[in-house]
C-alpha positions as CSV (number, residue, x, y, z in Angstrom):
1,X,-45.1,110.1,85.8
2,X,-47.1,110.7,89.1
3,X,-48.4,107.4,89.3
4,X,-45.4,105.8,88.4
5,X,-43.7,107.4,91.6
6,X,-47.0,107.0,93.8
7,X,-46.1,103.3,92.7
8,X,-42.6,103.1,93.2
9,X,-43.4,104.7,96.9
10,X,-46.4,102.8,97.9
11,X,-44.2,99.0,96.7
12,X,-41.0,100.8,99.1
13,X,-43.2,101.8,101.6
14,X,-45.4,97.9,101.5
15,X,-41.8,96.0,101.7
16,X,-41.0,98.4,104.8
17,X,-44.0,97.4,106.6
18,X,-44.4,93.7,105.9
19,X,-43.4,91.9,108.6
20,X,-40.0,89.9,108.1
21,X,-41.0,85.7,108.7
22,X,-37.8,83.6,109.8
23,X,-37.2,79.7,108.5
24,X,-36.6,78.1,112.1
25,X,-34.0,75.8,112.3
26,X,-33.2,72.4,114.3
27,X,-31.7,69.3,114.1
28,X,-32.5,66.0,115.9
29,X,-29.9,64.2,117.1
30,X,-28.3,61.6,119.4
31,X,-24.5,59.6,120.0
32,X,-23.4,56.4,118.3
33,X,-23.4,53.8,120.3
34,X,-22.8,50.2,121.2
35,X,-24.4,47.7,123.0
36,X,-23.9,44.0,123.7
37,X,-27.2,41.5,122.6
38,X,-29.4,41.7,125.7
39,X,-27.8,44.8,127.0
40,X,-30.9,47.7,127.9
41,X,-29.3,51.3,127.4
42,X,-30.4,54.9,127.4
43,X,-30.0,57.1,124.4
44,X,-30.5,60.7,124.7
45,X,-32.0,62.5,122.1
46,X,-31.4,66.0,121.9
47,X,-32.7,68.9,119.6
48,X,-29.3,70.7,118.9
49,X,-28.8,74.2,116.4
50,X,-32.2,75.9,117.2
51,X,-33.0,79.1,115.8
52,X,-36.5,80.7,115.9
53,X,-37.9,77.2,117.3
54,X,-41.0,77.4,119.6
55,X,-42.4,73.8,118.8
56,X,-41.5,70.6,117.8
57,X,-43.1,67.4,117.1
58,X,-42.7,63.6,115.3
59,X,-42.2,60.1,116.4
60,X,-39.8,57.8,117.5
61,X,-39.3,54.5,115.9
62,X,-36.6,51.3,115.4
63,X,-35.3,51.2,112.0
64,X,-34.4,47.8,112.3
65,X,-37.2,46.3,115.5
66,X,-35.2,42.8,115.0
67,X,-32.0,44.3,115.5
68,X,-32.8,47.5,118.2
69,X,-36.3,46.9,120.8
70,X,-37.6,50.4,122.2
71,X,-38.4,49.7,125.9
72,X,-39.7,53.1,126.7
73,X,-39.6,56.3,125.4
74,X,-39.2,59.2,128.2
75,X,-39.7,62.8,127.7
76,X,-37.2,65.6,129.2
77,X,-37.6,69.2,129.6
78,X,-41.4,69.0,129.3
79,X,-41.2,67.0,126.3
80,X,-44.4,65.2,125.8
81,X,-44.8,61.6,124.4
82,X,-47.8,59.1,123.9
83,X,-46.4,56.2,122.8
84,X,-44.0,56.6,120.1
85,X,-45.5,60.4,119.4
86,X,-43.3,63.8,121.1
87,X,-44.4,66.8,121.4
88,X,-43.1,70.0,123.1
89,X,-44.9,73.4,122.9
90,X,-42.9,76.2,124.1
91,X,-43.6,79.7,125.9
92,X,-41.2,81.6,123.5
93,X,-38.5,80.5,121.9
94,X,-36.4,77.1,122.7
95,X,-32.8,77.0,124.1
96,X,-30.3,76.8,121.6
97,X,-29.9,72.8,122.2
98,X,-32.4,70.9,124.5
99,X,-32.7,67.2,125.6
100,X,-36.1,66.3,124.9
101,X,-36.2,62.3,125.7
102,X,-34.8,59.2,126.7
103,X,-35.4,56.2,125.0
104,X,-34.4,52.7,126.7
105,X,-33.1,50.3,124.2
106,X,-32.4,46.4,124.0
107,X,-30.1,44.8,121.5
108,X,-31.0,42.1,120.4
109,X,-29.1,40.4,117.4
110,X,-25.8,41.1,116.4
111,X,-26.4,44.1,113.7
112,X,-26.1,47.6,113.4
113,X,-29.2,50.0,113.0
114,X,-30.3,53.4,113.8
115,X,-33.4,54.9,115.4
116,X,-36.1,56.1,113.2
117,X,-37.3,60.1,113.4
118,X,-40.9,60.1,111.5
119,X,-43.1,63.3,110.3
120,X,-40.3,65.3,112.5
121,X,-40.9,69.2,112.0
122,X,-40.3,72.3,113.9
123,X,-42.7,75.5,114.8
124,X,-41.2,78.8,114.3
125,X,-42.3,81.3,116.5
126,X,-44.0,83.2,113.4
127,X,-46.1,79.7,113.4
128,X,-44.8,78.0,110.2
129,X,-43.7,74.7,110.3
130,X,-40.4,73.0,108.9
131,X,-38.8,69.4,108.3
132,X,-36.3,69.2,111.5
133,X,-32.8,68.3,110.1
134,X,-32.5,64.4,111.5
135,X,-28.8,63.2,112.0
136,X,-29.4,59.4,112.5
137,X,-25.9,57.9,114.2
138,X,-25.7,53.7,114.0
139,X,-26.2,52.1,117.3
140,X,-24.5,48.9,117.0
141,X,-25.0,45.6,118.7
């Protein structure tokens, strides 16, 4: 009977004590759009419903590179990039909604297509990572 409430305390007392880890949460997003063939445009990208977020990462890509030509790809907010690659390390948490890039388009067939988010993931600040929630919109040429 002893060691059945020694147990009992010692599991209440460990559950007390262990330190609670949150899921961060994010989602990558940007506005539909249209654009004539030949017309250059900016699209902001923005990281939108963060909770508990102190990294993020991925790449930027054309789902369709007939249809929709990436110029450039710019970082915002101390976003960095290399290439198609973003990555922004925080000190603390991120705002609730950031715009983290700019990315300078070209149509260049009638079509419709969206932009591509690859290996995207968040760092919560208890330094566990998660799939970011991607809403792709159509950009339309």
């Amino acid at each position: 009977m002893k060691n059945r409430r020694n147990i009992v305390i010692f599991l209440l007392l460990l559950f007390i004590f262990i330190p609670s880890v949150k899921a961060a949460t994010g989602t990558i997003t940007y506005s539909a759009t249209s654009l004539n063939i030949g017309e250059t445009r900016d699209i902001k990208i923005n990281l939108v419903n963060v909770s508990d977020v102190q990294a993020f990462g991925g790449f930027i890509s054309s789902a369709d590179d007939k249809c929709i030509k990436i110029n450039s790809i710019t970082g915002l907010n101390g976003t960095t990039f290399y290439e198609n690659m973003f990555a922004y390390a925080g000190f603390g948490e991120v705002p609730s909604s950031i715009q983290f890039a700019n990315v300078n388009i070209t149509g260049l067939k009638e079509c419709s297509s969206k932009l591509s988010f690859n290996s995207a993931s968040i760092t919560s600040t208890s330094s566990i990572d998660f799939d970011a929630n991607i809403i792709a919109n159509t950009i339309t040429v």
